[in-house]
C-alpha positions in Angstrom: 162.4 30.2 62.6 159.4 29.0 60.9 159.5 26.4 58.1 157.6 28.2 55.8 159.3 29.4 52.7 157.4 33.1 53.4 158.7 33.3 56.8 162.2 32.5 55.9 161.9 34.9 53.0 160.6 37.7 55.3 163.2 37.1 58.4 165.4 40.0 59.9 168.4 39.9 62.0 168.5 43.0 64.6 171.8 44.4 63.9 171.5 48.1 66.3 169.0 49.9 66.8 166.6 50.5 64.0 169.1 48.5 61.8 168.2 45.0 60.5 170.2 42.2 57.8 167.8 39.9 55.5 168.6 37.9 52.6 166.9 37.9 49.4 164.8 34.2 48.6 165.1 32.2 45.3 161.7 31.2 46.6 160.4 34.5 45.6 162.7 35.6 42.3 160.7 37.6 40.0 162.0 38.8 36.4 164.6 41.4 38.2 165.4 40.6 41.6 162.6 39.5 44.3 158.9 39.4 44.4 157.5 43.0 45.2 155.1 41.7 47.5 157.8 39.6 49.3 159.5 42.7 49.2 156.7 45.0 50.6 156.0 42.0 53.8 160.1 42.4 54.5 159.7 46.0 55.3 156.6 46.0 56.9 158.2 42.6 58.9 160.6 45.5 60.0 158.1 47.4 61.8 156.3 44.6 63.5 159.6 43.4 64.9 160.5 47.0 66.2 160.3 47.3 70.0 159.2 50.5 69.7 155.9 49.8 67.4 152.7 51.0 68.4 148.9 49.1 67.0 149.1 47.7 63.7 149.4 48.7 60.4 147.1 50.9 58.4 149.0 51.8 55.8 152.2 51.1 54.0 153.7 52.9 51.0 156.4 50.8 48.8 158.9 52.7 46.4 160.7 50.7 44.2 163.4 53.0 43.8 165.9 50.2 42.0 166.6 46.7 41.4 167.0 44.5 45.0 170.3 42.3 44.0 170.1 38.8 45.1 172.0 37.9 48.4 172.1 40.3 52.0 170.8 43.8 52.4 169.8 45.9 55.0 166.8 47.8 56.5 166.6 50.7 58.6 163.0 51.0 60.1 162.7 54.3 61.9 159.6 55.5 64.1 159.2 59.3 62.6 156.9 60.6 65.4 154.4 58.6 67.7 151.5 59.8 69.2 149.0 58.4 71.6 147.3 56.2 69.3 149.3 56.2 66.2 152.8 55.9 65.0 154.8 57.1 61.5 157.4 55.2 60.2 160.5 55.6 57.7 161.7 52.5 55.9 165.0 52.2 53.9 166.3 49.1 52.2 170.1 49.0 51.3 172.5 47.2 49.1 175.7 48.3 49.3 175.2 51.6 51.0 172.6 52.6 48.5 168.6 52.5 49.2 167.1 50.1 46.5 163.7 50.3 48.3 162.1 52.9 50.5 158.8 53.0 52.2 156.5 54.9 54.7 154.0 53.2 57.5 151.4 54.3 59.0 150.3 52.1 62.5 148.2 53.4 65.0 146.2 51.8 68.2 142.1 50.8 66.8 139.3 51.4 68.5 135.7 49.9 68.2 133.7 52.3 66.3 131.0 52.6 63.3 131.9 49.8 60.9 129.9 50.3 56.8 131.3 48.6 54.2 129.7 50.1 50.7 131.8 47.8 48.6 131.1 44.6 48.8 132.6 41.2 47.2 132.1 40.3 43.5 129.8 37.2 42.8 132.7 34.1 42.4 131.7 30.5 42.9 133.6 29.0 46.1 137.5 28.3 45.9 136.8 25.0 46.4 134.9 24.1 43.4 137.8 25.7 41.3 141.2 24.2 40.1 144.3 25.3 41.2 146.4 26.8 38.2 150.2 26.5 38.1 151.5 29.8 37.2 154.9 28.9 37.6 156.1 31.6 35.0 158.8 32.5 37.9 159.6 31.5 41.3 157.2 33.5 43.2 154.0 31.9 41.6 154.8 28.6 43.3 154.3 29.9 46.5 150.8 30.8 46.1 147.1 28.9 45.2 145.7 30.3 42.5 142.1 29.8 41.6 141.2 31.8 38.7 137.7 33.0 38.1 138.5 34.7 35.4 141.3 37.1 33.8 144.4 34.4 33.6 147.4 36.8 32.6 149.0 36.0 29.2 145.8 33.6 28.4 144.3 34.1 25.2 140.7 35.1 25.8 138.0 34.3 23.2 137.3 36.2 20.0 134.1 37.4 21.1 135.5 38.6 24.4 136.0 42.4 25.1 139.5 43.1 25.9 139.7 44.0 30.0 142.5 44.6 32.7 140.1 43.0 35.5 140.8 39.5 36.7 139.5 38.1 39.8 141.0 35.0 41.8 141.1 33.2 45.2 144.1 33.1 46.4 146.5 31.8 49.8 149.6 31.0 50.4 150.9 27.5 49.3 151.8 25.5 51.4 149.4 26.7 53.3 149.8 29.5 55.9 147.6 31.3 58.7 146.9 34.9 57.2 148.3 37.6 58.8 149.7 41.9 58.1 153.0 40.7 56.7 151.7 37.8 54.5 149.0 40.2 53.4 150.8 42.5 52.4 152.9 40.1 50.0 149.2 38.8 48.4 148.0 42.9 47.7 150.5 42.0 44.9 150.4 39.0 43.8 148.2 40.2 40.7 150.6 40.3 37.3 151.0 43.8 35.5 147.6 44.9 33.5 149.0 45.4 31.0 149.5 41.8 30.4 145.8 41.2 30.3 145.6 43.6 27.1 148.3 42.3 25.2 148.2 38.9 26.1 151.5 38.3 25.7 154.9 38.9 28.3 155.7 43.0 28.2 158.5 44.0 30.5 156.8 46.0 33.5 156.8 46.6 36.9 155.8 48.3 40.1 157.1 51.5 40.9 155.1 52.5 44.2 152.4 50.7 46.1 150.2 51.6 48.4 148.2 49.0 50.7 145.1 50.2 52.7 144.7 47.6 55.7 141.3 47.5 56.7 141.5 44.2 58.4 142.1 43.9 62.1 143.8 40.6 63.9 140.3 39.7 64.6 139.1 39.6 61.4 142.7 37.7 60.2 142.7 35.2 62.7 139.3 34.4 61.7 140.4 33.8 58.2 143.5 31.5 59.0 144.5 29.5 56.6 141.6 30.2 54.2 141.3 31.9 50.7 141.1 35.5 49.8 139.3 37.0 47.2 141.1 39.0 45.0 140.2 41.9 41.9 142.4 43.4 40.2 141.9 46.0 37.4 143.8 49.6 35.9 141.8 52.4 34.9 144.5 53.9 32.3 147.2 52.5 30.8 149.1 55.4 28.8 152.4 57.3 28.0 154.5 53.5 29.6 152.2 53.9 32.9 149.6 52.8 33.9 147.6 52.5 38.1 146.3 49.1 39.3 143.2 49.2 41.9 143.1 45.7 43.8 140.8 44.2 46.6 141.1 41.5 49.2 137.9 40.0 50.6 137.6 37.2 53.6 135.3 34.3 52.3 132.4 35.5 54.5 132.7 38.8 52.1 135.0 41.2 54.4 137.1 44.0 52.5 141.0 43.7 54.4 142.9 45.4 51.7 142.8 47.7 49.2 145.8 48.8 47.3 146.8 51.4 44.5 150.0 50.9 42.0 151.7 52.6 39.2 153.4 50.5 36.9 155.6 51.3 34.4 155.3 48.9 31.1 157.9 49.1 28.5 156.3 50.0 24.9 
């Protein structure tokens, strides 16, 4: 196993046939149980290990159906239907015979074909002329480089300043780690609750589904390695204790990988 604290937080145990055992990581403790996005890589992590996977992942759907208890748990990772060239999954995480978690895949076989990308990268100076900023609010945080451009949750911004859900950030693992689907997948959601860039101030929220877009292929992740991401985050409404999250993933040389929706619940 690998040495990484994201590895050993994502590793399975084949128990039988689309059955796998994984225990949850202090590493990646959040306010109530683990890290969604460590959450979201564990189940995806499910499918890549499957014999039975086809391609790669195109898209992955995360409910958050209930708290994930520290300690053991289980996942059953179930291929749906597979065609020729793609491949529906079913994902269930349990605790105690009950499903805390489920999710859907999508993975399917690419092919080489016409290639626009109409949204492109926000201006942001390099990672490299930015400091790093400790979040280290809870557990999770540690694990990652953050290198704020702007929009710092719970930061108190400037009288003059507009109130706004965006914020835009490099980020990579820490230590750090070559990029690939499952790590990926844990930094679609490594941006805190929008709702904590209105009030600027700690509100009790979370994630109740999340759905990634993967537009990278290996390729294009193996040519980022262990480089930063660019990362923007904003909602579009927050109202009646709910609100969506839009975020983006860029390479350094300005290619999309990810995009990802949320609703989040926030506690008035």
């Amino acid at each position: 196993m690998s040495s990484h604290l994201f590895d050993q937080a994502i590793a399975l145990t084949p128990l039988a046939p689309n059955l796998y055992r994984g225990e949850t990581s202090e590493a990646f403790e959040n306010m109530v149980g683990p890290f969604g996005g460590s959450t979201a890589a564990t189940l995806l992590n499910a499918v890549l290990l499957h014999p039975q996977r086809l391609g790669d992942p195109v898209s992955l759907t995360v409910n958050f159906a209930g708290p994930v208890a520290a300690g053991e748990f289980e996942i059953e990772a179930t291929p749906l239907r597979t065609n020729r060239s793609t491949q529906h999954w079913l994902i269930l995480q349990k605790q105690n015979g009950e499903v805390v978690t489920s999710a859907t895949a999508f993975f399917a076989n690419r092919r080489e074909t016409l290639t626009e990308q109409p949204l492109g990268p926000p201006a942001a100076p390099a990672p490299q002329t930015l400091q790093r900023i400790d979040l280290s609010i809870r557990n999770w945080f540690r694990q990652y480089d953050f290198r704020f451009v702007h929009g710092i949750p719970l930061m108190r911004r400037p009288a003059d300043q507009p109130a706004d859900t965006e914020s835009l950030l490099w980020v990579r693992d820490f230590p750090e780690r070559a990029l690939d689907y499952a790590s990926l997948t844990a930094l679609g959601d490594v941006f805190a609750p929008r709702i904590f860039m209105l009030r600027e101030t700690f509100t009790p929220s979370g994630t109740v589904s999340m759905t990634h877009y993967f537009h990278a292929t290996r390729d294009e992740l193996e040519k980022v390695g262990t480089g930063f991401v660019l990362g923007q985050a904003r909602a579009s409404r927050l109202h009646a204790n709910y609100s969506d999250q839009v975020a983006h993933l860029w390479s350094e040389d300005g290619v999309l990988l990810l995009t990802s929706t949320q609703s989040v619940y926030f506690k008035e």
